[in-house]
PLY file of the C-alpha trace (Angstrom):
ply
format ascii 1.0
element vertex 216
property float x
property float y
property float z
element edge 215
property int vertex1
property int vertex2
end_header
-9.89 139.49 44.46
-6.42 140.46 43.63
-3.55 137.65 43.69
-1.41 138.36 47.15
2.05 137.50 46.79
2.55 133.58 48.66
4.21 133.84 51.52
7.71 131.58 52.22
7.77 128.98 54.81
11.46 127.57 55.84
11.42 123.64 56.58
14.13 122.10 58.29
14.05 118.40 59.33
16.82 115.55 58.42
14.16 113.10 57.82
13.33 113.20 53.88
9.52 111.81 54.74
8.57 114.23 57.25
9.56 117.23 54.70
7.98 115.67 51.78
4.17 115.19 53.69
5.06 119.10 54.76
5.72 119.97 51.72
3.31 118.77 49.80
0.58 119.76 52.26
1.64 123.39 52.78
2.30 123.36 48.72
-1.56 122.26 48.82
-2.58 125.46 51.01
-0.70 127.64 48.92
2.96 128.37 50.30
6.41 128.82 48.79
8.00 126.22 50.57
12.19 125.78 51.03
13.81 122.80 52.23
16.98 122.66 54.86
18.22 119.21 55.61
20.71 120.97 58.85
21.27 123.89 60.50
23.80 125.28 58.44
21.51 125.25 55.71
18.46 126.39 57.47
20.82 129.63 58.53
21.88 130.10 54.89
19.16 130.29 53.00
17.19 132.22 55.96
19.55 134.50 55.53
19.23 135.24 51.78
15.72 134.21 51.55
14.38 135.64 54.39
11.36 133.75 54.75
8.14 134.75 56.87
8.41 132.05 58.92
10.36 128.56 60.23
9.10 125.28 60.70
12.54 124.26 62.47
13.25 120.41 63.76
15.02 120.04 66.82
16.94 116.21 66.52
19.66 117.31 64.01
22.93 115.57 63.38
25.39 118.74 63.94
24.00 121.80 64.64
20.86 121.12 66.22
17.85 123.34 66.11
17.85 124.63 69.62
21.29 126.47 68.81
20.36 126.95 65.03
17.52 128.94 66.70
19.48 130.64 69.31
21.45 131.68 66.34
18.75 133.16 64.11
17.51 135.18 67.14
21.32 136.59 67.21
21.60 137.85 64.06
19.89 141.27 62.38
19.32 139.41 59.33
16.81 136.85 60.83
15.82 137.56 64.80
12.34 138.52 63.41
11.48 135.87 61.80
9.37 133.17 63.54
10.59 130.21 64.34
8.53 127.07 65.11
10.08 123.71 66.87
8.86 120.16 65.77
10.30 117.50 68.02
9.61 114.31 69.24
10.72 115.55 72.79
7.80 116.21 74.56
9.22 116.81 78.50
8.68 120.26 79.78
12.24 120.18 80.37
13.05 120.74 76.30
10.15 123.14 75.68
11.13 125.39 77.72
14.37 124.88 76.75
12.99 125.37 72.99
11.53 128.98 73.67
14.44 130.26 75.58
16.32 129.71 72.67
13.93 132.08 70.46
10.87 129.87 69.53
7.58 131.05 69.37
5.92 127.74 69.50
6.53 124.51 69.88
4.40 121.37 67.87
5.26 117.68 69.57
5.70 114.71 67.05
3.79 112.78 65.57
1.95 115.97 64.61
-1.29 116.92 62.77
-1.12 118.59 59.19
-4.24 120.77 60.54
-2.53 121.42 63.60
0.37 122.66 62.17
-1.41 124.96 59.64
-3.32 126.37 62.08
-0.42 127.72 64.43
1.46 128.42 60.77
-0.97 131.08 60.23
-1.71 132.38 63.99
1.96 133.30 63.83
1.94 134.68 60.22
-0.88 136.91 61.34
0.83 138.07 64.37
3.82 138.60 62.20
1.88 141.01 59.93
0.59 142.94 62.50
3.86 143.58 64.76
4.70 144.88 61.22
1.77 147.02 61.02
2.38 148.44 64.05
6.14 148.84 63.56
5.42 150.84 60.40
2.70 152.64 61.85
4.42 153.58 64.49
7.78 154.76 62.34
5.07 157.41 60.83
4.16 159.15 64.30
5.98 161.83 65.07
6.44 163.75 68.39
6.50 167.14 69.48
9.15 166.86 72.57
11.51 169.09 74.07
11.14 172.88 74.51
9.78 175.00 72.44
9.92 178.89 72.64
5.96 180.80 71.93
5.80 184.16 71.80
3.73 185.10 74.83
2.01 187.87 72.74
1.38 186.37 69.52
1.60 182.74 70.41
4.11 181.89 67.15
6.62 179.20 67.99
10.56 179.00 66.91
11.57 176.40 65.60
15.40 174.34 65.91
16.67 176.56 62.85
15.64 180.16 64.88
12.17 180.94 62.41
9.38 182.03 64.09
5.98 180.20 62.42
2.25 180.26 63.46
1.88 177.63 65.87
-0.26 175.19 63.51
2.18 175.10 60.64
4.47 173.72 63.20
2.29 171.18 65.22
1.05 169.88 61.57
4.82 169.51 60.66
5.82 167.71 63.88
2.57 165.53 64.53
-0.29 163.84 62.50
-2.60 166.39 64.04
-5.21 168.30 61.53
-6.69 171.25 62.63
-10.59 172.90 62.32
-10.91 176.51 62.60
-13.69 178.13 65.65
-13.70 180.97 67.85
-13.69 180.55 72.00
-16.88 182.50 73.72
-14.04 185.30 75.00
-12.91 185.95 71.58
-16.67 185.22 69.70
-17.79 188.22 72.93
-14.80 190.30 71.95
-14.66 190.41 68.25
-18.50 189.77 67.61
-20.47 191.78 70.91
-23.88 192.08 68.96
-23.52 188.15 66.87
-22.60 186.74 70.61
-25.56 188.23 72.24
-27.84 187.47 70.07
-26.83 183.95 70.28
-26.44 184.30 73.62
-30.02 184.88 74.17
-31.01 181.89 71.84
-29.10 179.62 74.48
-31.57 177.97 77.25
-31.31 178.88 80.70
-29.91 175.81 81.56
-26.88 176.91 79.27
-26.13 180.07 80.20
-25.80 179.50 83.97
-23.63 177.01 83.06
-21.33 179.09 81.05
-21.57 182.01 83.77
-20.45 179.58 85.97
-17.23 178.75 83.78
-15.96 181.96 83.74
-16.99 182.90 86.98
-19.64 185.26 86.67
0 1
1 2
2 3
3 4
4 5
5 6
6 7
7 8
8 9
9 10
10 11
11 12
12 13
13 14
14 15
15 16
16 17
17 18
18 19
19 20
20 21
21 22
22 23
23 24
24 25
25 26
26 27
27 28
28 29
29 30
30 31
31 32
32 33
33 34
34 35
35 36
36 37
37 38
38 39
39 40
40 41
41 42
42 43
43 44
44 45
45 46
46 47
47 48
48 49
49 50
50 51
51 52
52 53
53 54
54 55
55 56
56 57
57 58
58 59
59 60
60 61
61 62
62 63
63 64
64 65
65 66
66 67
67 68
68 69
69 70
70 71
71 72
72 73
73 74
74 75
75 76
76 77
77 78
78 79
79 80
80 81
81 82
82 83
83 84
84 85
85 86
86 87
87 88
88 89
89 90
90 91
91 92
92 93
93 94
94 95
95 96
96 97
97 98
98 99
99 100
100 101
101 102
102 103
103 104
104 105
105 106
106 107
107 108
108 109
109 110
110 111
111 112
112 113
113 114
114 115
115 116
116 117
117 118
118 119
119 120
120 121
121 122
122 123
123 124
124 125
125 126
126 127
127 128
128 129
129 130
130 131
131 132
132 133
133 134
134 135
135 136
136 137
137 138
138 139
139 140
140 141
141 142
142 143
143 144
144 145
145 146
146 147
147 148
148 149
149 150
150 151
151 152
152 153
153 154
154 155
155 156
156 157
157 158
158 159
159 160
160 161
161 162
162 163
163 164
164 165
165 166
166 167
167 168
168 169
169 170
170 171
171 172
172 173
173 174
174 175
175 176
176 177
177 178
178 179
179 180
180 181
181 182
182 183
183 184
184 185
185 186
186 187
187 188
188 189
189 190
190 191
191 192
192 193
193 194
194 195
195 196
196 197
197 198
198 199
199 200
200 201
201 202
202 203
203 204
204 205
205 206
206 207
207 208
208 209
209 210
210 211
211 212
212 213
213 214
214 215
């Protein structure tokens, strides 16, 4: 399998044991792993690093990480990147106070290295696909507005004043492909003797059903 590119992780805790076990751990699992000791920091280098996501403690001297959050989700440069709290404070109180500031989870200390990995990568993954989508969905584009068709012909004009068959422009303006057949009016009309032939082939069943269409 081909080598993927690691993906960055952010860590931001005062407490020089709790990012060393972190570090080493998600070093372990395969990360590229940066170390903040305050908020300042943690905005800096999230910033010009841009990392994919934030493991983000809350009990700071300074700035602490509910506003170092609130800030993040602020700013252009880093609202879409994920940020995760670790905190001892375990009330309902300051986790709810923890995602109105921008969090997308929340892990309670003394925490679980497996624990942690796990909602690490449920929030990579739902990183990578609001991605997918958000690329996915720059690709679409829309036929809107109105359009003038020839009521004879059926070619469209377009913003500039040219008048083009009808599936140049949809293919232009849409992710639409097109197959080429011939509706039983025009099949009757351009083809009498091919259509009744083919016609008669058709079961009873069918052709009621098609007399019945077109009111017959």
């Amino acid at each position: 399998m081909p080598q993927t590119e690691k993906e960055t992780i952010l860590l931001v805790d005062d407490d020089p044991v709790n990012l060393q076990v972190l570090l080493e751990y998600l070093d372990e699992e395969g990360f590229r792993v940066l170390i903040a000791e305050d908020g300042e920091d943690a905005i800096e280098q999230a910033e010009f690093a841009q990392p994919n996501i934030i493991l983000l403690d809350v009990m700071m001297p300074g700035m602490n990480g509910f506003e170092t959050c609130e800030y993040l989700r602020k700013h252009s440069q880093t609202r879409e990147i994920p940020v995760i709290l670790i905190t001892a404070l375990s009330d309902t109180r300051n986790k709810i106070k923890g995602f109105h500031s921008g969090a997308v989870d929340y892990i309670v200390k003394p925490f679980q290295q497996e624990e942690v990995l796990a909602r690490i990568q449920t929030h990579l993954t739902l990183q990578r696909q609001k991605t997918e989508l958000r690329a996915a969905l720059e690709k679409v584009k829309l036929l809107s507005g109105l359009l003038p068709i020839c009521s004879n012909c059926k070619m469209i004009r377009d913003d500039k004043g040219y008048w083009q068959q009808i599936e140049s422009y949809i293919r232009k303006h849409s992710e639409a492909e097109f197959s080429h057949a011939l509706c039983p009016e025009c099949a009757q009309r351009l083809y009498p003797d091919l259509y009744a032939r083919v016609k008669e082939k058709l079961s009873p069943h069918l052709v009621m059903k098609e007399e019945d269409e077109h009111g017959n």
